[in-house]
Structure formats: structure tokens, C-alpha cells
VEXDREN-2710 file (C-alpha; in Angstrom, 1 decimal):
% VEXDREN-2710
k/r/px/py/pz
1/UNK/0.4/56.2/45.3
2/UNK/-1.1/55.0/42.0
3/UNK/2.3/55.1/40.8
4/UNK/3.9/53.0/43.3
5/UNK/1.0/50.2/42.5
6/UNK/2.0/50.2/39.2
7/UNK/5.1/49.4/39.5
8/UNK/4.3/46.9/42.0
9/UNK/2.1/45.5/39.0
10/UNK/4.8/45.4/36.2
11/UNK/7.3/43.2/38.8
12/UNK/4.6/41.1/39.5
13/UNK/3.9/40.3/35.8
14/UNK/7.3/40.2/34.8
15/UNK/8.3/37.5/37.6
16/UNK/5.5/35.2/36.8
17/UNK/6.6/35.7/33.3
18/UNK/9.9/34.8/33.7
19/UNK/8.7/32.0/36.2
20/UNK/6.2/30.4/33.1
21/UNK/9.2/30.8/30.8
22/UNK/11.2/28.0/32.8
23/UNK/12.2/25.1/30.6
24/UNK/9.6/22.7/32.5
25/UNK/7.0/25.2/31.9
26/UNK/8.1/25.8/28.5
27/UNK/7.5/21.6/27.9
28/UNK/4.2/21.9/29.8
29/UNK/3.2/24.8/27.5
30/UNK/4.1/23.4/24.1
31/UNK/2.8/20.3/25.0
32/UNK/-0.7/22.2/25.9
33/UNK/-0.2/24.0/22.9
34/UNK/-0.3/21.1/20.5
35/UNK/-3.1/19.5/22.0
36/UNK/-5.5/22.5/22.7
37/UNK/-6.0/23.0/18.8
38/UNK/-7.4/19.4/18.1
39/UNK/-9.3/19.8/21.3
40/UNK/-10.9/22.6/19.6
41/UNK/-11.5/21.1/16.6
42/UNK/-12.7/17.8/18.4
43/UNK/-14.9/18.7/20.9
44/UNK/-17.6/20.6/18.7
45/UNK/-19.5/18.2/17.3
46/UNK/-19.7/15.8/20.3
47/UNK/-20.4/18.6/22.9
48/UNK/-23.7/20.0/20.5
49/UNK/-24.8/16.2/20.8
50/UNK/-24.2/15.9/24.5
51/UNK/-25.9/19.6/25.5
52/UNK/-28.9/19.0/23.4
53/UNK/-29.6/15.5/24.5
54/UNK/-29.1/16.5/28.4
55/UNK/-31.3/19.5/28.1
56/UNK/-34.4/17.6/26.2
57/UNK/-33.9/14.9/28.4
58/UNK/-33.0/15.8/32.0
59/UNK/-34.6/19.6/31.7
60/UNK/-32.7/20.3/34.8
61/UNK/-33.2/23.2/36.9
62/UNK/-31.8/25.0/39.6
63/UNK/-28.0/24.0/41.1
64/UNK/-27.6/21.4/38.6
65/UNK/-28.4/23.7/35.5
66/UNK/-25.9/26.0/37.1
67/UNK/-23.1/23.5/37.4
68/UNK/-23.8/21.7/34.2
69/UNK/-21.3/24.3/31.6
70/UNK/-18.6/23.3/33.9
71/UNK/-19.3/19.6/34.1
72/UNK/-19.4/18.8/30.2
73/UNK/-16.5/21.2/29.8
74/UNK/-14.3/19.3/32.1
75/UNK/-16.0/15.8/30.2
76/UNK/-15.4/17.3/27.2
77/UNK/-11.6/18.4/27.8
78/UNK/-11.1/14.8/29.3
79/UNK/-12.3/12.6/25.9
80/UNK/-10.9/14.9/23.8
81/UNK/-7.5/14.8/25.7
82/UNK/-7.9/11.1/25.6
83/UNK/-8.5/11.0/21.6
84/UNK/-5.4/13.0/21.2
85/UNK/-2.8/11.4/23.8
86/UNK/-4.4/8.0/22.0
87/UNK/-4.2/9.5/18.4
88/UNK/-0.3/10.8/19.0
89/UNK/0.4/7.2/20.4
90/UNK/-1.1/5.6/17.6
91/UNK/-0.8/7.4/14.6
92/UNK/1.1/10.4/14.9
93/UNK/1.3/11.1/11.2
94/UNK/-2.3/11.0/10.5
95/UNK/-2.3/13.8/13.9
96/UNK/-0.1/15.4/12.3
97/UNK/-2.1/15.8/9.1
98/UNK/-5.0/16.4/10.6
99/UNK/-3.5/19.1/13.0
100/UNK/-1.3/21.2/11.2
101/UNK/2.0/19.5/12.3
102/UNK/1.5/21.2/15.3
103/UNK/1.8/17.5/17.2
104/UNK/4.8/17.1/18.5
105/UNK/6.7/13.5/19.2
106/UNK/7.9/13.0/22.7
107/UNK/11.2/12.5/22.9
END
């Protein structure tokens, strides 16, 4: 039995491999790709600020304190998304300096 679930586990993986490996998905991915390293690099700074300065001043408690982690991550993924799609519009050589290369030009 534990064999049979196995197997049923490999197929699984390997169709939603071969699914993600499409050539829209491949676009989608490389685009993601580019972008998630100068979100990394971006959002430190500005999500310290945002934390601290919510927590001294709000000192929230119960649902909201629960919720808050997923709140200024989705924030911070937004602006920092916004910085990059405005940086690779504007000056996509300095993004490309400051990210490796790893920005690529649409087409």
C-alpha cells in the first residue's frame, strides 16, 4: 500500500513539474526570478523601519498582532515590486548594475 502511494506521489510531482515547465510558466518564472533578488535586497531596510514604528506606536494586540506579519509582507512585496517594475522602466542599466544583470529587458 505504501508503495502504491508513492508512486502516486512521484506522478503527481512529475506532472506539476512538467506543467510549471510550460513556456508561459517558464516567462512567469524568470520574470519572478529577476525581481525576487532586488525585492530581497530592497525591502530590508524599509520593513525594519515600518515594524518598529508600528509596534512603538500602535502596540497592537490580539487579531491585529496576529495578522500584522502578513500585512507588511504583502505592503512590502507591493513597493518593492513597484520600485523594480519602475526601476527596469526607467533605468534598466543602473538595475542591472545594481542586480547582478539578473534584470531582464522585455521584449
Amino acid at each position: 500500500m505504501m508503495l502504491l502511494f508513492r508512486i502516486v506521489h512521484f506522478v503527481m510531482v512529475y506532472k506539476v513539474v512538467v506543467w510549471l515547465s510550460g513556456s508561459s510558466m517558464e516567462r512567469l518564472f524568470s520574470t519572478i526570478a529577476a525581481a525576487s533578488f532586488f525585492i530581497y535586497v530592497f525591502h530590508e531596510p524599509w520593513m525594519g523601519y515600518i515594524v518598529q514604528l508600528t509596534i512603538k506606536e500602535l502596540h497592537p494586540t490580539g487579531l491585529v498582532a496576529y495578522f500584522m506579519p502578513l500585512l507588511f509582507a504583502a505592503v512590502t512585496m507591493g513597493y518593492s515590486y513597484a520600485a523594480y517594475a519602475i526601476l527596469q522602466h526607467m533605468a534598466p542599466a543602473f538595475l542591472n548594475v545594481i542586480t547582478g544583470a539578473r534584470a531582464k529587458r522585455k521584449r
